[in-house]
N, C-alpha and C positions, 0 to 999 in steps of 0.2 A: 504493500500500500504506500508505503513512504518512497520507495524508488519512482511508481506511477505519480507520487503529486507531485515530485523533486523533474520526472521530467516533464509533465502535464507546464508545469509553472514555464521553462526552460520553451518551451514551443509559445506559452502563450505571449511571453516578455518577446522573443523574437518577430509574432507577428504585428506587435504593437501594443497588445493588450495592459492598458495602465495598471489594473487591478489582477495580474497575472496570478500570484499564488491566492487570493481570494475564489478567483472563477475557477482553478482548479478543482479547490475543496470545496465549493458550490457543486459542481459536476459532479465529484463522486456523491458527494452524501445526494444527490438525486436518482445516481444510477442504481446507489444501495438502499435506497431509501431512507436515510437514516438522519442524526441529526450529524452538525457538525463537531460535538464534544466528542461523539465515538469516533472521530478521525484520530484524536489523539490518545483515547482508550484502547484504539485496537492498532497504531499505524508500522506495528511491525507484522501483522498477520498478512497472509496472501488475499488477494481479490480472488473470490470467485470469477469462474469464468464467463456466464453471462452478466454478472457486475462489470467486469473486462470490458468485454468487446459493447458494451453500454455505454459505460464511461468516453471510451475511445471515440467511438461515433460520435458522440456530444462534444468531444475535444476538436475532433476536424471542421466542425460547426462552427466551432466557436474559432479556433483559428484564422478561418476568412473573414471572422468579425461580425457574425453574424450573433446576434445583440442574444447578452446571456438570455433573459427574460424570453424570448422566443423558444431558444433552446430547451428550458426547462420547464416552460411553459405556465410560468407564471410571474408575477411580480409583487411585492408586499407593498402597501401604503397602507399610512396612518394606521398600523397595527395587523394592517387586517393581509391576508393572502387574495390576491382576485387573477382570475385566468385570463391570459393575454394571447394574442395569436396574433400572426399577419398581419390582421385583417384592421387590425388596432392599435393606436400611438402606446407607447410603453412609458405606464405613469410616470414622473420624476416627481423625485421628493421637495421640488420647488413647491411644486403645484399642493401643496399641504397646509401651504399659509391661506390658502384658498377658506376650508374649511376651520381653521384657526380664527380669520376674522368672522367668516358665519357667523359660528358659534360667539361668539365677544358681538354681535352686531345688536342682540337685542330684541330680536324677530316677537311677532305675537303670535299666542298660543296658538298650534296647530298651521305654520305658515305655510304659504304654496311657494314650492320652490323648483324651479326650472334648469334642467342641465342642459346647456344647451354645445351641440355638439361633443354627444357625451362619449363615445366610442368604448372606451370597457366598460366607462358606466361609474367607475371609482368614486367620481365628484357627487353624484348626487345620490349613491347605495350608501355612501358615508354617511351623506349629511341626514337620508331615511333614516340610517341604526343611531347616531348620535342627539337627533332630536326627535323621538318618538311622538307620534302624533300628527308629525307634518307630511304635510301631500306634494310626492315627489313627482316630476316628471322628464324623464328625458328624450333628449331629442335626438335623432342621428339621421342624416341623409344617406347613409349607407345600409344596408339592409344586413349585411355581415355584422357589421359594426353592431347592430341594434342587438344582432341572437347573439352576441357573447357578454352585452350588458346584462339581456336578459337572464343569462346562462348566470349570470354573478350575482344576479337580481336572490333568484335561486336558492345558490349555493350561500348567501350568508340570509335567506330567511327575511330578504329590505321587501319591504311593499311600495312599488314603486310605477308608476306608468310610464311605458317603453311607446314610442310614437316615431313617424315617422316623418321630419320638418328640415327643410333647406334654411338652416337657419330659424327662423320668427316664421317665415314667411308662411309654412301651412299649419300651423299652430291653432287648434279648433277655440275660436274667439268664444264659443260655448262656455269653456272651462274656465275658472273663476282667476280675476287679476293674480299674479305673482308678488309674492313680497322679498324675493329674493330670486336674481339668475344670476347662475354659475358658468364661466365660459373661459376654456380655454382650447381657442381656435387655433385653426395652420396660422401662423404669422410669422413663417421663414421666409424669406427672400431668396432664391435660388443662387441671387447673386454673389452672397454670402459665400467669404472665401475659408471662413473658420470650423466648420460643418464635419463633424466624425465619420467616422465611414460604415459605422452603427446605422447612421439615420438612411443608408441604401436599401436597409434591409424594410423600414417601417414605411408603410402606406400613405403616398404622396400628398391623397388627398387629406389627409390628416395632418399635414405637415405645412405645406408652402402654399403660399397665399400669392396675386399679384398686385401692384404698384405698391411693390418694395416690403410688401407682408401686410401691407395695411388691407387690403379689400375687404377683406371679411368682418373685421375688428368695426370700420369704419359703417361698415353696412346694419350690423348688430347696433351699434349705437342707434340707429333711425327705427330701426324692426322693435325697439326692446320697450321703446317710449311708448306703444300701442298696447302692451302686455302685461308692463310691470305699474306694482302701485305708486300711487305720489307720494314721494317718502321714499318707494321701495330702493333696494341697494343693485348693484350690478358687479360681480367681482370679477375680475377683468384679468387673464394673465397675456403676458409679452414680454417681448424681449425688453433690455434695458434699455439699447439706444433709439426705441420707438416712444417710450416712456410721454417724452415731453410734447411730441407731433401731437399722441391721443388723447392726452391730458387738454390741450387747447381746443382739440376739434371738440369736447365733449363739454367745456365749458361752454362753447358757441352753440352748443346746440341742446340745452334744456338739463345739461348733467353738471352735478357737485363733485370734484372731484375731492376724495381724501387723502390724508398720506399713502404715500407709497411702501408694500414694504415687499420687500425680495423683489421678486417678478409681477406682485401683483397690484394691479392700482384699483384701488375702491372708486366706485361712483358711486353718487345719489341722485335720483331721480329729483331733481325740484319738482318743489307740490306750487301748481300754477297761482299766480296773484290773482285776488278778489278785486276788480273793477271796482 
């Protein structure tokens, strides 16, 4: 076992992998099923041989760089494990301040809350188990994207509405205002020269946006004012050097912007002046 992770590490450093002896002993304890303490309870004994050639498989994967989270087919936020495929952006733990300010926002009982381009579904199956009572909704324009939120919907037990909306835009006006939507859109710039070679493996559309990553961000701002309450909140994720562009365009157009923290910039929906 300790020679396999001694060379597993040794391939993964070669192909660039920053977190090499980490995704090592990620892999085996997935191939054994086990956790990671028994790497070091047991790392003089041999691998079985279908642990072996398990392991190995998941090592030449991961080699090309092909994103651990796919490989083993899952990815952990804010506590919890949610299944990730292909077909869906692979949570980062930026995106947790997300749910950090929710939670601190002060919602009223039972609030309707909107994920909107929700792909595993992470942001608003949290915010369903962490604030019990509230009415979850997410949204996905991808039909993939939607059966593996549901699929997570599921497996942690969230009650939650899975739909299917471009955006705000097919968003059934039936269902009652939002007092909180969640959104973190493509807002990669293609042009973008800093880009890992992880992110070839994750779904475009989920990723990159156009005029410069803003499209979509910009567009949500206009769609979300039709949806959410006056008062209601917007939590917004993007990059840093977009920060200041959405921050002005969202004062000019009916939103309060709050501090900024990580990646995330709060808005507030202004409640319109009494004539």
């Amino acid at each position: 076992m300790a020679d396999w992770l001694a060379r597993a590490q040794a391939r993964l450093a070669s192909a660039g992998v920053p977190s090499a002896r980490l995704d090592a002993e990620l892999l085996l304890c997935h191939a054994a099923a086990q956790q990671r303490t028994w790497l070091h309870a047991h790392s003089d004994e041999p691998l079985a041989p279908h642990v072996l050639a398990a392991a190995d498989a998941m090592l030449n994967r991961r080699t090309q760089r092909e994103p651990l989270a796919y490989v083993v087919g899952y990815k952990e936020f804010y506590g919890r494990e949610f299944t990730v495929t292909p077909d869906v952006l692979i949570p980062r733990p930026e995106s947790e301040t997300i749910l950090e300010l929710l939670l601190a926002a002060g919602l009223p009982a039972a609030p309707h809350i909107i994920d909107v381009g929700t792909g595993s579904g992470v942001l608003g199956i949290t915010a369903a188990l962490e604030l019990p009572g509230s009415q979850v909704t997410l949204l996905d324009i991808s039909p993939a994207a939607r059966a593996v939120a549901a699929a997570n919907a599921r497996r942690h037990g969230a009650q939650v509405r899975t739909l299917h909306s471009d955006l705000l835009a097919d968003y059934p006006l039936e269902l009652p205002p939002a007092d909180a939507i969640l959104a973190n859109l493509p807002y990669v710039d293609e042009g973008w020269p800093d880009t890992s070679p992880e992110l070839a493996y994750e779904p475009r559309l989920a990723l990159y946006a156009n005029q410069g990553g803003y499209e979509l961000i910009l567009r949500l701002l206009h769609e979300a004012a039709a949806v959410l309450q006056p008062g209601g909140i917007l939590l917004l994720e993007a990059d840093a050097r977009q920060h200041s562009t959405i921050r002005a365009y969202a004062q000019r157009t009916g939103w309060q912007p709050g501090p900024i923290q990580g990646l995330i910039i709060p808005l507030t929906r202004r409640t319109p002046s009494v004539p």
